[in-house]
C-alpha positions in Angstrom: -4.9 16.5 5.0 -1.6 15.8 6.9 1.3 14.5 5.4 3.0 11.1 5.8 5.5 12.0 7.9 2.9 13.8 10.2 0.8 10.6 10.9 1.5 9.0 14.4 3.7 6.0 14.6 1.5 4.1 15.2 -0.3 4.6 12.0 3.1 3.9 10.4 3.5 0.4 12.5 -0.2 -0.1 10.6 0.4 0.7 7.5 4.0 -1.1 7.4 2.4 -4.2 9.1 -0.4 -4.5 6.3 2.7 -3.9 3.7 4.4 -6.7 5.3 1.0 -9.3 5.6 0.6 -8.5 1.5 4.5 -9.4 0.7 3.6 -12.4 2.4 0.3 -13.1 0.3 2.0 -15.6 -1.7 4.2 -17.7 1.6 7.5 -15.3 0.2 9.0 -12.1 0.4 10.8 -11.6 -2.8 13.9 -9.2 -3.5 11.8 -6.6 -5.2 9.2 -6.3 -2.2 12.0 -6.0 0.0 12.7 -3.3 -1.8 9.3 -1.8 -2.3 9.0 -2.5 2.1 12.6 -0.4 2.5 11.3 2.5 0.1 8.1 2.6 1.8 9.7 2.3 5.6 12.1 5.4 4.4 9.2 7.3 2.5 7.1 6.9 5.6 9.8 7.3 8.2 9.6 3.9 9.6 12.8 3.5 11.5 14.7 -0.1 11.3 13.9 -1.1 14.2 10.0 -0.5 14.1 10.1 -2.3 10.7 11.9 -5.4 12.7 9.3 -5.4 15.6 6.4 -5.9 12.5 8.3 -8.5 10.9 9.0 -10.3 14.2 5.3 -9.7 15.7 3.3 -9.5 12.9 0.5 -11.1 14.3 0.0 -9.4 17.6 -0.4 -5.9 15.8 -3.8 -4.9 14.4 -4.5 -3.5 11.3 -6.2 0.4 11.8 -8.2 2.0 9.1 -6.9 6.2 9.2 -8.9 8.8 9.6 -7.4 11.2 6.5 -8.3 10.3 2.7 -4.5 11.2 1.6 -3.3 8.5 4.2 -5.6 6.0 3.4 -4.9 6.2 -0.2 -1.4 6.1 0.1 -1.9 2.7 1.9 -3.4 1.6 -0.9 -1.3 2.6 -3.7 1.6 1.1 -1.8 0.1 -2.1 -1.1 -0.9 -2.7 -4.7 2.9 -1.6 -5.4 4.0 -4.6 -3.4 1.3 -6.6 -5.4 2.9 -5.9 -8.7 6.9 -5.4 -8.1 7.6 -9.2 -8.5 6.1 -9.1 -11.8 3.5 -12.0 -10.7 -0.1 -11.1 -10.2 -1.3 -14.0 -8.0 -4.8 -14.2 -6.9 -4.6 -14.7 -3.4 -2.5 -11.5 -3.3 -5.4 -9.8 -5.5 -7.8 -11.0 -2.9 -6.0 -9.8 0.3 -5.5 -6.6 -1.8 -9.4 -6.0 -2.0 -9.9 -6.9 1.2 -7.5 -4.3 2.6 -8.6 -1.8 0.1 -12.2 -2.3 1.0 -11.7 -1.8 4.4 -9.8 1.5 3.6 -13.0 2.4 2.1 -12.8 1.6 -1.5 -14.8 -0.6 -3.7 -12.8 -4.4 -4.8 -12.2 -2.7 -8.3 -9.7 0.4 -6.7 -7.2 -2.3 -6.8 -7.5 -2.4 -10.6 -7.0 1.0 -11.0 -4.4 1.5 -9.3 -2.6 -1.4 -10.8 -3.3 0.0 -13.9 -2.6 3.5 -12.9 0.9 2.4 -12.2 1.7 0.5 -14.8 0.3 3.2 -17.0 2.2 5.5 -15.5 5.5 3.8 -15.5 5.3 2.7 -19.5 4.7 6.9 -19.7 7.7 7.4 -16.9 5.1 9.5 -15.1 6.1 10.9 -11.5 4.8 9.7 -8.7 3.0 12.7 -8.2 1.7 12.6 -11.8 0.8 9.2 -11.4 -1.1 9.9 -8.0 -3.5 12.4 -9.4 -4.1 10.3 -12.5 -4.8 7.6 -10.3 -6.8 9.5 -7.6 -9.4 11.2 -10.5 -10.0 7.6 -11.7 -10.3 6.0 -8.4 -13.2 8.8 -7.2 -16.1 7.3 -8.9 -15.3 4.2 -6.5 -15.3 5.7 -3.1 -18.3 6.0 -1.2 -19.7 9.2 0.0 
């Protein structure tokens, strides 16, 4: 498994890009996403001006599934991140969230556990860490082999 910083840039333009297309699930990117898109842009190494070439062409780029489990499960506890931080769970944001987690190669209910992974963990002031092997032991049952 390679870590974040390892993946190509282009896997960062992807995964930043599907970040961005769920902020904008609901027509608005709110304070706290902007937030959530910096952290994740910095966590990822994402430099500014790859994150404004998404924002300003976010159409033209493609979304890419990745190859390594860690990756693609990072991608999806980020996403569901930006599909909780404002505090309102809307469904069309639910919807694009299963989508995208489904195509990462998780069944529609992964999005549930995550949410409630984090949420968990956050009432318990896990660590991220904590919280991702929590998460990932609950979320095995619901990958395909």
């Amino acid at each position: 498994m390679r870590s974040i910083k390892d993946i190509s840039p282009e896997e960062k333009k992807y995964h930043f890009r599907n970040l961005v297309v769920m902020s904008l699930a609901d027509g608005k990117i709110t304070d706290d996403e902007k937030s959530v898109l910096s952290y994740a842009a910095s966590k990822w190494g994402i430099s500014k001006e790859v994150q404004d070439e998404v924002m300003q062409h976010l159409e033209e780029i493609e979304s890419k599934v990745p190859d390594d489990p860690e990756v693609r499960f990072q991608q999806l506890y980020d996403l569901v991140e930006i599909m909780i931080i404002d505090g309102e769970l809307k469904i069309v944001e639910k919807n694009l969230c299963s989508k995208i987690a489904q195509a990462l190669g998780y069944q529609p209910e992964a999005v549930d556990v995550v949410k409630n992974g984090i949420l968990a963990g956050n009432r318990k002031y896990l660590s991220q860490e904590e919280m991702h092997k929590v998460i990932k032991a609950q979320l095995e049952p619901l990958i395909p082999k």
